[in-house]
SEPAKOL-53739 format. One record per residue (C-alpha): z, y, x; chain. Coordinates in Angstrom, 2 decimals. Each point is the difference from the previous one (the first is absolute). Example, Ala and Ser with C-alpha at 12.3 -4.5 7.8 and 13.67 -1.06 7.14 Angstrom:
TORPA        z        y        x  mol
TORPA     7.80    -4.50    12.30    A
TORPA    -0.66     3.44     1.37    A
This chain:
TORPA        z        y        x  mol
TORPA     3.47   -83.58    63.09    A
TORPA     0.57    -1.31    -3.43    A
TORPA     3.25    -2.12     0.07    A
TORPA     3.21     1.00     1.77    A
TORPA     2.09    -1.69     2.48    A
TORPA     3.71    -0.21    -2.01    A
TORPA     0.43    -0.25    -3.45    A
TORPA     0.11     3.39    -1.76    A
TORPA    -0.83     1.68    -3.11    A
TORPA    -1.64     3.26    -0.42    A
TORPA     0.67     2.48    -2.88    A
TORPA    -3.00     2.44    -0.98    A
TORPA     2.30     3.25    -1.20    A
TORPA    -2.16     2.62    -2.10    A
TORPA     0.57     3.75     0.15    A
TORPA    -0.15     0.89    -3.57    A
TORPA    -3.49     1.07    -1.42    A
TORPA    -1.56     0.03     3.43    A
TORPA    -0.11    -3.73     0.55    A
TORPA     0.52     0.06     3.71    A
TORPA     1.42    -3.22     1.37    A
TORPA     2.59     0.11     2.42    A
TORPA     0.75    -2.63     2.30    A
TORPA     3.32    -1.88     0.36    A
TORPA     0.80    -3.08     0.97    A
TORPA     2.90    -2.46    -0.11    A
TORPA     0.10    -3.01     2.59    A
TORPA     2.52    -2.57    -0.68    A
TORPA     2.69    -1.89     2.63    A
TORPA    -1.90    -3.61    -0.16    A
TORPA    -2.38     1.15     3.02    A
TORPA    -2.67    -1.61     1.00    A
TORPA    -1.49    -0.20     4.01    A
TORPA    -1.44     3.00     0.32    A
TORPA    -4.00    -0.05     0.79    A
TORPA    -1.09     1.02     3.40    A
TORPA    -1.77     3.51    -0.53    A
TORPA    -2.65     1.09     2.53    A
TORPA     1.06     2.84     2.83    A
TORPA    -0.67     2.39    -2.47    A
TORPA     1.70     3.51     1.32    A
TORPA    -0.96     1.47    -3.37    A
TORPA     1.68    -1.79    -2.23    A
TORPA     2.68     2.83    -0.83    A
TORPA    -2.72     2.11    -1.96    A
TORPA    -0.77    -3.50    -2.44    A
TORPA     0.71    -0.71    -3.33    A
TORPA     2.59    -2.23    -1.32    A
TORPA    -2.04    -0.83    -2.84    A
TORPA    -3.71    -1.01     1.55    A
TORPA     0.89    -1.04     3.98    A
TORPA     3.51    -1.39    -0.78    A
TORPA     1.13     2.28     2.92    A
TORPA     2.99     2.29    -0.50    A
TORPA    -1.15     3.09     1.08    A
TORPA     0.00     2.79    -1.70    A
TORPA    -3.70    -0.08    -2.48    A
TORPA    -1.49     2.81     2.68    A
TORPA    -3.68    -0.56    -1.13    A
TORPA     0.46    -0.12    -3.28    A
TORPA     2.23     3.45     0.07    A
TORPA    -3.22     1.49     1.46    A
TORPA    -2.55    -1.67    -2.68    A
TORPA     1.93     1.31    -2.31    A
TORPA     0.50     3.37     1.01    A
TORPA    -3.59     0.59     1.33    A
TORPA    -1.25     2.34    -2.56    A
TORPA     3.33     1.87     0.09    A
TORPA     0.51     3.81     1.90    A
TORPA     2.32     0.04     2.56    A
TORPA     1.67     3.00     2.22    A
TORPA     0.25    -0.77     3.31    A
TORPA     3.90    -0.60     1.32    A
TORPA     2.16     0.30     2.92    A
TORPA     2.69    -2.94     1.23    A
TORPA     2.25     1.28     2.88    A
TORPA     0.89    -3.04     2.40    A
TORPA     3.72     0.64     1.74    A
TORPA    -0.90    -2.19     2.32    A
TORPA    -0.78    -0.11     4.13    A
TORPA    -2.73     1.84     1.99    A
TORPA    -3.24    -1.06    -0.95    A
TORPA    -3.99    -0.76     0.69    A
TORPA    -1.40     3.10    -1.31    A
TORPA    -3.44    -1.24     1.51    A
TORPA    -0.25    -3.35    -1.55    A
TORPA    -2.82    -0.91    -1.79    A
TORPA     0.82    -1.63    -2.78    A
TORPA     1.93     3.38    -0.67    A
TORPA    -2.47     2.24     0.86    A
TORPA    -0.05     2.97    -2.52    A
TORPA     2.80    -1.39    -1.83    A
TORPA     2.99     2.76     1.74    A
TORPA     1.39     3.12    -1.86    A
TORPA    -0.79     2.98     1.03    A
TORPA     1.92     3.51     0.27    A
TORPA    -2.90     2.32    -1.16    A
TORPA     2.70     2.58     1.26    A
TORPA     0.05    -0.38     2.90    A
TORPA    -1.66     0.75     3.19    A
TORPA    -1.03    -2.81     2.18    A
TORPA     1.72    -0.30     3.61    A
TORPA     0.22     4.41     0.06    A
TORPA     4.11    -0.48     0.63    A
TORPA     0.75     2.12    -2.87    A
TORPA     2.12    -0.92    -3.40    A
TORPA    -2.87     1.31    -2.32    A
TORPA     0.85    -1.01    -3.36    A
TORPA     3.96     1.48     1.14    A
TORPA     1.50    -3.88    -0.56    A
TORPA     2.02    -0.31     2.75    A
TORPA    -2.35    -2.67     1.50    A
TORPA    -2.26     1.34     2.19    A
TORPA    -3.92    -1.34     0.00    A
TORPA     1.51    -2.92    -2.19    A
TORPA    -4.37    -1.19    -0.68    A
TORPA     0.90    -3.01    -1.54    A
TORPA     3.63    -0.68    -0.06    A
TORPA     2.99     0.30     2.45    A
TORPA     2.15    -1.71     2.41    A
TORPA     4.11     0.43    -0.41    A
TORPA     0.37    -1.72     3.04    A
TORPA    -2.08     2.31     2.10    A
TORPA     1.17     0.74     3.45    A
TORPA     0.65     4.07     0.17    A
TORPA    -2.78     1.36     2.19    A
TORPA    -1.95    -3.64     0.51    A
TORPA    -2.62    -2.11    -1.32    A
TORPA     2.73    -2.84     0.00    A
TORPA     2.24    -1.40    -2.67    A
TORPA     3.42    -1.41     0.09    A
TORPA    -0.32    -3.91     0.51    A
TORPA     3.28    -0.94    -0.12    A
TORPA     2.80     1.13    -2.53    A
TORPA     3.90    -0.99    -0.79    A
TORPA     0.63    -2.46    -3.12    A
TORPA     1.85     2.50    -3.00    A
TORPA     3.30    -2.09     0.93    A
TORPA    -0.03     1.60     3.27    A
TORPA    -0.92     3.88    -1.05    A
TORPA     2.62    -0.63    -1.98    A
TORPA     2.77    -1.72     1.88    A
TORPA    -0.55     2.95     2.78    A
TORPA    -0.16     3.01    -2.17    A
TORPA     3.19    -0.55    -1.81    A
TORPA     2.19    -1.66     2.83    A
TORPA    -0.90     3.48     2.10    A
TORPA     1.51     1.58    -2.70    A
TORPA     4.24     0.00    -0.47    A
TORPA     1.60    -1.36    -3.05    A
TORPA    -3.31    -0.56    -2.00    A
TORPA     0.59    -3.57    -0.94    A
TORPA     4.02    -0.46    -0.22    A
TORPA    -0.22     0.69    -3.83    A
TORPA    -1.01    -3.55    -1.02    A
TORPA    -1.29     1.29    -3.80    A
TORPA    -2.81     2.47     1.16    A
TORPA    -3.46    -1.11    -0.45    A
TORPA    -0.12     0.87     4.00    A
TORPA     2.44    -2.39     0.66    A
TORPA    -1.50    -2.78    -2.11    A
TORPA    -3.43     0.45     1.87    A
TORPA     1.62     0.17     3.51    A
TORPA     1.71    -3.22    -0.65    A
TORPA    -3.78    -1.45    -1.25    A
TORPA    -1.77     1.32     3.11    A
TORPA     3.25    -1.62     2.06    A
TORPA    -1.00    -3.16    -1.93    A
TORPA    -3.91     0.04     0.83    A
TORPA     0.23     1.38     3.84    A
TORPA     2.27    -2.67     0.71    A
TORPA    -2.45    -2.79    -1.51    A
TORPA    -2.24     1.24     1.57    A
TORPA     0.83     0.48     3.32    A
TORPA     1.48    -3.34     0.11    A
TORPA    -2.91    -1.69    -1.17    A
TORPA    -2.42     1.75     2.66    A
TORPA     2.08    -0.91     2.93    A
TORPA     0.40    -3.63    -1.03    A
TORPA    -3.83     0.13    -1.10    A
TORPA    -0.85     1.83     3.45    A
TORPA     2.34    -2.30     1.88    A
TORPA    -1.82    -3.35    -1.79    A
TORPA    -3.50     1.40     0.78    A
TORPA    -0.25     0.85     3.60    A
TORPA     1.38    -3.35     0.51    A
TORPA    -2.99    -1.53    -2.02    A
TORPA    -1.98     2.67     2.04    A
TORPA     1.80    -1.32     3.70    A
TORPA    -0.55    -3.41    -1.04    A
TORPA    -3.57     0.26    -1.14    A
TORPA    -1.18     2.18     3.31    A
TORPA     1.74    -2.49     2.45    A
TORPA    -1.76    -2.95    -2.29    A
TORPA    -3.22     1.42     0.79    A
TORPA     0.40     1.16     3.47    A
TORPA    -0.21    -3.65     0.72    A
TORPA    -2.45    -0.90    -2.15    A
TORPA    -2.60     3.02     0.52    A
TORPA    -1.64    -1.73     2.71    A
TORPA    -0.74    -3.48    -2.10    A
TORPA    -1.67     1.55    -2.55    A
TORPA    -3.15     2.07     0.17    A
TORPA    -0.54     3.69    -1.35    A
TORPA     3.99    -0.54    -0.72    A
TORPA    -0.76    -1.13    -3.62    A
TORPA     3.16    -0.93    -1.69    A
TORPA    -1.52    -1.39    -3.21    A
TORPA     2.12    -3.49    -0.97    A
TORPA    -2.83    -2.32     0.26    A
TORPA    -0.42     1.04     3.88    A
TORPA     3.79    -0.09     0.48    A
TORPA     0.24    -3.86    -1.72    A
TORPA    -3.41    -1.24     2.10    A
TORPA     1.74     1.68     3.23    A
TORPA     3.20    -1.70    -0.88    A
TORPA    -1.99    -3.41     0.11    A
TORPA    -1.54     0.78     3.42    A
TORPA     3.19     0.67     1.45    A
TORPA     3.25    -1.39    -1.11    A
TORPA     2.08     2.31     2.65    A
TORPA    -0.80     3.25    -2.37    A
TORPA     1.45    -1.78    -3.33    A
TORPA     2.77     2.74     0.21    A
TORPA    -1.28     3.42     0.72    A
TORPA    -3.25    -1.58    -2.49    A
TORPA     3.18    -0.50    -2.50    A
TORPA     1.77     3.70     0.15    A
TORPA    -4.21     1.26    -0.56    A
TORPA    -0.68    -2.36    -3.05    A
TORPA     3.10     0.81    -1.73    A
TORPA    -0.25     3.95     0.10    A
TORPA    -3.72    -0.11    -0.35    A
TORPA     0.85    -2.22    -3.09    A
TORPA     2.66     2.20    -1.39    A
TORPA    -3.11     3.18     0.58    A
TORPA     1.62     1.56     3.05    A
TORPA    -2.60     0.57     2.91    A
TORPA     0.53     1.92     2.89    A
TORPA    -1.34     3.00    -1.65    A
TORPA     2.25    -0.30    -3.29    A
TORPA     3.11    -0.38     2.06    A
TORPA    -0.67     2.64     2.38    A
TORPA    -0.77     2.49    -2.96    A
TORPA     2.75    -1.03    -2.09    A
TORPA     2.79     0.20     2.95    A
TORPA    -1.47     3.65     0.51    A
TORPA     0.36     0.66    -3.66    A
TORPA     3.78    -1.27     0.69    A
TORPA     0.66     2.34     2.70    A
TORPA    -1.25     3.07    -2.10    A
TORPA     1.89    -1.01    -3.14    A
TORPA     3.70     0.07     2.52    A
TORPA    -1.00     2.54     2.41    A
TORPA    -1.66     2.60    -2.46    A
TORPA     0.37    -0.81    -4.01    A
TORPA     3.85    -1.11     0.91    A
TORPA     0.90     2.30     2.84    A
TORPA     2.45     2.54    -1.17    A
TORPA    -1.31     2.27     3.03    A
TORPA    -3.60     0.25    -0.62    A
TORPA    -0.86     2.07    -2.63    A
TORPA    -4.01     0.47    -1.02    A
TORPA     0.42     3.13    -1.68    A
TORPA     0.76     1.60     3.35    A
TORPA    -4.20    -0.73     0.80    A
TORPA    -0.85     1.41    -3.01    A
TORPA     2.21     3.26     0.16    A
TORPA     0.79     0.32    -3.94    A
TORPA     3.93     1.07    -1.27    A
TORPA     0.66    -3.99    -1.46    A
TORPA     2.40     2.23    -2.63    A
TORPA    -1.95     2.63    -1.03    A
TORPA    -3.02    -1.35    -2.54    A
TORPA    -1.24     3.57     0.34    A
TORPA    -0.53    -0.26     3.47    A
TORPA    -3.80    -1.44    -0.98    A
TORPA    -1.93     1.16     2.65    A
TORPA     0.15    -3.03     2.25    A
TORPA    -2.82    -2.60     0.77    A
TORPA    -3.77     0.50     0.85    A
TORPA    -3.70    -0.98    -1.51    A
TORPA    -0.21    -2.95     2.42    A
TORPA     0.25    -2.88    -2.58    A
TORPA    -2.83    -1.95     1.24    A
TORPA     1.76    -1.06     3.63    A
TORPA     0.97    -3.14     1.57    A
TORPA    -0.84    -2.50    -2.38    A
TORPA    -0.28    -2.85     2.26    A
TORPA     4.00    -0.19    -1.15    A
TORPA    -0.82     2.01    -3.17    A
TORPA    -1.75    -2.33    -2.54    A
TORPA     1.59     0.01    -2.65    A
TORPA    -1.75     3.52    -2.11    A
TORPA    -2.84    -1.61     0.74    A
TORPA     0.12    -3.11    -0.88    A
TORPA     1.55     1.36    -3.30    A
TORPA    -2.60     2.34    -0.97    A
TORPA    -2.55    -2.34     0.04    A
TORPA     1.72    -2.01    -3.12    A
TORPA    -0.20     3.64    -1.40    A
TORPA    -2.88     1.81     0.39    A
TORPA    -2.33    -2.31     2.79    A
TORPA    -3.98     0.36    -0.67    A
TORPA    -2.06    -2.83     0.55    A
TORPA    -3.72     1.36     1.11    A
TORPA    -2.82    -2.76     0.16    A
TORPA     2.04    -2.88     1.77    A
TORPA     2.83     2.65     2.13    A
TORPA     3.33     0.30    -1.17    A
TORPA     2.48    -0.65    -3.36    A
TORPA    -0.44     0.39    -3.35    A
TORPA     3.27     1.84    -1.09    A
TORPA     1.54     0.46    -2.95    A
TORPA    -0.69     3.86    -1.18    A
TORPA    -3.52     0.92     0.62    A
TORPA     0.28     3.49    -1.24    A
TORPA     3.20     1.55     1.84    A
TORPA     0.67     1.46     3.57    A
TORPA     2.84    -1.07     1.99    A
TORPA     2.98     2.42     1.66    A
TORPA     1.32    -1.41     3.12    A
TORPA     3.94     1.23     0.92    A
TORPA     1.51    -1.09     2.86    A
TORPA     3.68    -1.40    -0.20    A
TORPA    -0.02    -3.37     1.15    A
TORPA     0.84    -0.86     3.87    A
TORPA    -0.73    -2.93     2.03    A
TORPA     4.16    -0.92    -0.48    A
TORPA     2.62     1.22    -1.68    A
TORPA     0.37     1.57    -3.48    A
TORPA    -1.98     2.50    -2.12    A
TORPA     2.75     3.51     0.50    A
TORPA     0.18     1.17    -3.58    A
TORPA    -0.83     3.69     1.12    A
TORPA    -3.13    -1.65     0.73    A
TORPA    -1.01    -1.66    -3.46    A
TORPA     1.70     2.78    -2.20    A
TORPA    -2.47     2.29     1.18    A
TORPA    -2.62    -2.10     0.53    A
TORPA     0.11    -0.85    -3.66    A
TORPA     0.16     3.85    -0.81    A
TORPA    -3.06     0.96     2.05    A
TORPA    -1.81    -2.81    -2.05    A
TORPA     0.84     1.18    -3.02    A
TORPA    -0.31     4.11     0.75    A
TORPA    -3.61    -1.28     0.83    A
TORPA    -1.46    -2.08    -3.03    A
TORPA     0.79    -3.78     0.82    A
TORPA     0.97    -1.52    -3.13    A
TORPA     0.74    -3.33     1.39    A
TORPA     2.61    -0.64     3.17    A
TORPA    -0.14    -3.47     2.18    A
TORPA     3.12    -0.56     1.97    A
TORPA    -0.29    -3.83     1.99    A
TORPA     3.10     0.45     1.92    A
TORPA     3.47    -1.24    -0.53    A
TORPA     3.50     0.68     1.32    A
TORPA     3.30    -0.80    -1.36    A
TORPA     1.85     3.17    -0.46    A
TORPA    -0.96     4.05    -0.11    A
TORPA     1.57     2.09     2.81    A
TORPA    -0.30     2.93    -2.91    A
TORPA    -0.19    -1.34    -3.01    A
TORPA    -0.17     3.13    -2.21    A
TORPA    -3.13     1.60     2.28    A
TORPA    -1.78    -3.70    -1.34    A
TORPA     0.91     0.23    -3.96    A
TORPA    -0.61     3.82    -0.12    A
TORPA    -3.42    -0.92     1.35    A
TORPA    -0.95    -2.47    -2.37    A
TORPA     1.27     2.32    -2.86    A
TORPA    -2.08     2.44     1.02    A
TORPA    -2.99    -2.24     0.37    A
TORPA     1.16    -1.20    -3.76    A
TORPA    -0.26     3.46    -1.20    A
TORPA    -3.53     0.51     1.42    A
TORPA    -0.78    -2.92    -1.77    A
TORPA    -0.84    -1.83     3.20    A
TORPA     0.54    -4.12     0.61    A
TORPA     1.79    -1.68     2.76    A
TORPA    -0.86    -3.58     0.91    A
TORPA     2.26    -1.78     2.52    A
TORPA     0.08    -3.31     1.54    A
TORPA     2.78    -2.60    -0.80    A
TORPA     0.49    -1.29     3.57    A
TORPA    -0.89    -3.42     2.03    A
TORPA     3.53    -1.20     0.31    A
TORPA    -0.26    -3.19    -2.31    A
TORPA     3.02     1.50    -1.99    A
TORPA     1.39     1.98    -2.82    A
TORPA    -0.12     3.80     0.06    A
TORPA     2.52    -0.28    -2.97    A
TORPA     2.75    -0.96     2.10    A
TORPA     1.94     2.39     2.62    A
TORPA    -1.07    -1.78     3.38    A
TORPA    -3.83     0.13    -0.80    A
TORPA     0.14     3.48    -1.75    A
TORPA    -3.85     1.59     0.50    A
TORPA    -1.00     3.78     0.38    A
TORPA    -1.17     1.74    -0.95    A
TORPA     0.60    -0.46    -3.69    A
TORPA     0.93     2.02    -3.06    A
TORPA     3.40    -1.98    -0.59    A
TORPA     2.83     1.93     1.78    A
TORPA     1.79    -2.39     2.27    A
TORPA    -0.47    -2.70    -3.17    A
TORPA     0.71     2.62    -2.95    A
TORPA    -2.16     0.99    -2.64    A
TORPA    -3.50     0.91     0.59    A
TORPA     0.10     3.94     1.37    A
TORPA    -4.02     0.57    -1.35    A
TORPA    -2.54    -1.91    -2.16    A
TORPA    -2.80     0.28     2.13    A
TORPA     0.96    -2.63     3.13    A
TORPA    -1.65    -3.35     0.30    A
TORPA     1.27    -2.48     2.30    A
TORPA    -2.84    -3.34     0.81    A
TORPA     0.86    -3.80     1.00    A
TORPA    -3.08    -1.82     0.96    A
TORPA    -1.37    -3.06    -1.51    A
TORPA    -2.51    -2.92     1.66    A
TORPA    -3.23    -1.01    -1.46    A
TORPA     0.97    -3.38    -0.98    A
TORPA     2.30    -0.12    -3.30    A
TORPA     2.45    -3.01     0.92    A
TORPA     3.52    -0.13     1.16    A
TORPA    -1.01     2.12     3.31    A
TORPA    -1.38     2.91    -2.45    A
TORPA     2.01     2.48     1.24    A
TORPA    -0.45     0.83     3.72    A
TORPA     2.45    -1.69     2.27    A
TORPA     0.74     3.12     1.88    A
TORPA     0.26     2.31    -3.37    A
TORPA     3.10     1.69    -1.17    A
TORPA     0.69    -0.41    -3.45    A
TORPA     2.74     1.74    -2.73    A
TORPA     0.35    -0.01    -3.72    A
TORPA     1.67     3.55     0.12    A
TORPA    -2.03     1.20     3.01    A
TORPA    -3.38    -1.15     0.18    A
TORPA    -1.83     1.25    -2.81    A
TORPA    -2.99    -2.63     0.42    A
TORPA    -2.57    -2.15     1.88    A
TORPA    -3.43     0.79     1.54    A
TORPA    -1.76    -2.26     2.52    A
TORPA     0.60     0.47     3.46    A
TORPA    -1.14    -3.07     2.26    A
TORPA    -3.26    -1.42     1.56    A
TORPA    -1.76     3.48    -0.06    A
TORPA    -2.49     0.98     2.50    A
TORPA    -0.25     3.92     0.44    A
TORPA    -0.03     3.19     2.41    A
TORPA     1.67    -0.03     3.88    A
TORPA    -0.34     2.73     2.40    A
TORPA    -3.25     0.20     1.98    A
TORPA    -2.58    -1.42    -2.86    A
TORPA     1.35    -3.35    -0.16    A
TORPA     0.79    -2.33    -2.88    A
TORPA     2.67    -2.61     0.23    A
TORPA     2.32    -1.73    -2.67    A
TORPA     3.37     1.58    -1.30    A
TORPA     2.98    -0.67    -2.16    A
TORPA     3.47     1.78    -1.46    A
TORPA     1.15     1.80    -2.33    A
TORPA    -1.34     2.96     1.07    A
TORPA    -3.14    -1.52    -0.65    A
TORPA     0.88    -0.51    -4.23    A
TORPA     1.00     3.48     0.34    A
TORPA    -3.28     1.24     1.55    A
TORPA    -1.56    -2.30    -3.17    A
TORPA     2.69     1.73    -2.80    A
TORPA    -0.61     3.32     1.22    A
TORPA    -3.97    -0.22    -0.31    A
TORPA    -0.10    -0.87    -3.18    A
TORPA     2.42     2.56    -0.75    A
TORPA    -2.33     2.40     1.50    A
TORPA    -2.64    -1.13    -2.15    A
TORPA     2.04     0.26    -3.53    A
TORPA     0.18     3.44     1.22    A
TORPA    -3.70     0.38     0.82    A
TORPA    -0.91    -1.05    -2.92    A
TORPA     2.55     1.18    -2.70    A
TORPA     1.64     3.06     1.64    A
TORPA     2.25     0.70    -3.23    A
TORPA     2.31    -2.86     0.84    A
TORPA     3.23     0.86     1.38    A
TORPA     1.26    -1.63     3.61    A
TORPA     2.57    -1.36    -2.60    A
TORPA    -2.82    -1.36    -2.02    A
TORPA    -1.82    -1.72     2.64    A
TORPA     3.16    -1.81     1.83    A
TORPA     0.47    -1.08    -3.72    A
TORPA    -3.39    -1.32    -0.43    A
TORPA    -0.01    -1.81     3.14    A
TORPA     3.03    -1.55    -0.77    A
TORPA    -0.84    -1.08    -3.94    A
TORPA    -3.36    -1.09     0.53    A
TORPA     0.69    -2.48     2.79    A
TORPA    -1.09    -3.55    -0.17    A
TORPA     3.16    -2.14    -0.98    A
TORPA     0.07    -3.52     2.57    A
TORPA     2.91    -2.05    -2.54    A
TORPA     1.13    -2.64     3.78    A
TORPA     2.23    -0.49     2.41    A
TORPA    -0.28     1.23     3.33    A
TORPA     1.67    -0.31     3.38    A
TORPA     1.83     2.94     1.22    A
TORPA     2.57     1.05     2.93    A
TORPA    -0.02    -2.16     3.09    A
TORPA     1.58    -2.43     2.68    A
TORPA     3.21    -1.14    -2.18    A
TORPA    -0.33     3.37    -2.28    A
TORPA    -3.58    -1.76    -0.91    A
TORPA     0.09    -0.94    -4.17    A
TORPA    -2.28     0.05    -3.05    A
TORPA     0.01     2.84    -2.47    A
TORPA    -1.87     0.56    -3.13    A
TORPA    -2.88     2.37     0.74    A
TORPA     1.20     2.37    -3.14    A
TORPA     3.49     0.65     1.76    A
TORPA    -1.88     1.51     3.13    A
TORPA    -0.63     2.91    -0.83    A
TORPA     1.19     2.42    -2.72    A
TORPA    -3.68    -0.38    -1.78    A
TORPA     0.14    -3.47     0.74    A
TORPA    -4.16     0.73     0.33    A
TORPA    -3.21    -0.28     2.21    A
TORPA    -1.47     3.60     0.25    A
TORPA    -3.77    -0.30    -1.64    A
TORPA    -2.54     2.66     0.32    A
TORPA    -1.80    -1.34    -3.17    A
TORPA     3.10     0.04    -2.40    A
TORPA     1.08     3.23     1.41    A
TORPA    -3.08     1.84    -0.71    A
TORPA    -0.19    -1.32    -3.40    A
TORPA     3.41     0.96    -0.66    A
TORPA    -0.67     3.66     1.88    A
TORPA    -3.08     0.02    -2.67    A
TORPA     2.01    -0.72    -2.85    A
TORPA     3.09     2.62     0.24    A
TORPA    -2.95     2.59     2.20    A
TORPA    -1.43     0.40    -3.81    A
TORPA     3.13     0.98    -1.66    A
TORPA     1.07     2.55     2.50    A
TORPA    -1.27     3.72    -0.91    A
């Protein structure tokens, strides 16, 4: 594909006496209608340049660094349970040559015993099982210092300032769910006596609109219950959606918000004490009919395509560590990812993918210790920006993790966070669900229309941020397969520099928050992550490192 679809301008940089282009490009504001591209699930791994696609120049990285050695590298996914026995990821798992398969004994004397291929933190002590659901931070919080006298009077303490937060969140929160929960069964009530009556008019009970409006015209007595169906069905809530999302309800108020259930309890762990380590089990690869998400993430990673089965991911030559943090509901406890992150480092992962998002740490100082020891072992942390359509620089859509301390300074230099981007460069460029942040989002990668890994072999299509994370940290793991001098400082640096520049304005935010940004002021690189330039640029500053 020759010409492009909005007006633009592309600058061929040089890197001194190598003469190795670089691509960048620079779209202007008079926007034309975009072109309609074929259902092309691929398109992330394309080339500005030659398909006029903004994805991040995949191929080319690979032409290009064909005749190169590599070393082969480990990315640790703090993630969910996953599909150890899918196909497309067959082969593709660490593995602790230190350990003992299934003989019940701590061999390599880590704490973690028979830990083959990673380890679950949300293990049930003496079970298979995991924890499903867990409290939000705001409520760990709220409960641990109100069962303790006198904590919060003092209104300058940093405990008091994070009390009153949580306060701020768990009320939110709860309010919203019972209003939400309230709103939804009635949809649900309304939609189940709709089709009570209709069920018998309408063969195999097929609720599609074109049998509701033909029904409708057979018999004018139905107009109303056909109505209520129409009107959800339009809107994209079936009987199945509602039912599932009502349940989801229930479990956020009677679990993540309830004061008097506390997860930890299943999994037997001292929630003070992040010495107390020996909690969890092996079982990482359970229950994924709810558990999806590792999965579906891994296979933006590190998925192998054989023949015509499975993904194409993004590092070919790496294995994959799978920790467990992530339940069904609730938040990600911070005993959890601290160590999580320090088992990944202690064994030789030099790249860390965290998709998961909450709004405040129950202990923040367990989180930044972690990533300054991961810093200091010259290890990378990728995180996800978030699918709240809002700004992670201000207080009310604050994301974790990240390496800015409650909106301070940066704590480490070796923390990326990743807002996703669509295929099509117009006004709708940025994805409508994507978080965005001058101060906190470091930069872009894409993260819609994907089709990759779910549990039980299956392929289907995917979006988030947690997908431009899964694309960030692969070719992060492949700067560091194939030029293992760089620093983690080095590569988030790279990534960052050697974006593609997109000079437009976008829509961001929405309902009445909804407005139109320039793309630059998203992000603190104001930049598309691109495999291509960042390999060059890894080339470049690879040759003047001793």
């Amino acid at each position: 594909m020759q010409s492009f679809f909005i007006q633009c301008f592309l600058i061929l940089l040089f890197f001194s006496c190598n003469s190795i282009k670089k691509e960048n490009l620079s779209a202007s504001n008079n926007l034309k209608t975009p072109i309609e591209f074929p259902d092309n699930l691929n398109w992330y791994k394309d080339s500005v340049i030659e398909d006029s696609l903004s994805g991040i120049s995949l191929n080319q990285t690979y032409n290009f660094l064909k005749t190169k050695k590599n070393k082969k590298i480990i990315v640790a996914l703090l993630d969910s349970n996953i599909d150890l026995n899918h196909e497309t990821l067959a082969n593709k798992f660490w593995v602790n040559k230190n350990e003992i398969p299934e003989n019940n004994v701590d061999d390599d004397n880590n704490g973690y015993i028979d830990d083959i291929n990673g380890w679950n933190f949300l293990g049930i002590k003496n079970g298979h099982e995991s924890v499903f659901y867990s409290n939000y931070d705001s409520t760990r919080i709220i409960r641990d210092l109100e069962s303790k006298k006198n904590i919060v009077l003092d209104s300058t303490t940093e405990t008091h300032i994070k009390y009153i937060l949580a306060k701020k969140i768990y009320d939110q929160e709860l309010k919203q769910t019972k209003e939400y929960l309230e709103t939804y069964e009635n949809y649900l009530k309304r939609y189940e006596k709709a089709v009570t009556i209709l069920d018998p008019y309408l063969e195999e009970k097929n609720y599609s609109l074109e049998k509701l409006e033909a029904l409708k015209k057979r018999d004018t007595s139905l107009s109303k219950q056909i109505r209520t169906v129409k009107w959800l069905l339009t809107v994209g809530y079936d009987r199945e959606w509602l039912v599932d999302f009502v349940k989801d309800l229930k479990v956020k108020l009677f679990k993540s918000l309830n004061f008097d259930y506390n997860e930890r309890l299943l999994i037997g762990d001292t929630t003070t004490n992040l010495n107390d380590y020996a909690y969890g089990n092996n079982h990482i690869s359970t229950e994924l009919n709810e558990h999806s998400h590792a999965t579906r993430i891994s296979g933006v990673i590190i998925g192998k395509k054989t023949d015509s089965i499975g993904v194409t991911g993004i590092l070919k030559n790496g294995n994959l560590m799978p920790l467990a943090i992530q339940p069904y509901s609730g938040n990600e406890h911070d005993k959890d990812i601290a160590l999580a992150i320090k088992y990944a480092v202690d064994n030789g992962a030099k790249v860390i993918n965290m998709s998961f998002g909450k709004p405040i740490l129950y202990k923040s100082d367990w989180f930044f210790n972690a990533i300054k020891y991961a810093e200091k072992k010259n290890v990378l942390l990728v995180a996800s920006a978030g699918n709240d359509s809002a700004s992670c620089d201000l207080k009310d859509h604050f994301e974790y993790p990240n390496d800015h301390n409650y909106g301070q300074n940066e704590v480490t230099d070796n923390f990326l966070m990743v807002g996703s981007t669509n295929k099509v460069v117009d006004s709708t460029f940025v994805s409508s669900f994507s978080n965005y942040g001058k101060k906190n989002v470091d930069l872009f990668a894409p993260g819609n229309e994907f089709i990759t890994a779910w549990p039980g072999n299956k392929y289907k299509k995917d979006r988030g941020t947690s997908i431009s994370a899964a694309v960030v940290s692969g070719i992060a793991g492949l700067l560091f397969q194939y030029y293992p001098k760089l620093t983690a400082s080095q590569v988030k640096h790279i990534l960052m520099d050697s974006g593609v520049s997109y000079d437009l304005d976008v829509w961001v935010g929405k309902g009445d928050q909804k407005k139109k940004m320039p793309f630059s002021e998203l992000s603190k690189s104001g930049k598309v992550v691109n495999a291509y330039n960042a390999v060059l640029m890894a080339e470049k500053i690879s040759k003047n490192l001793k």
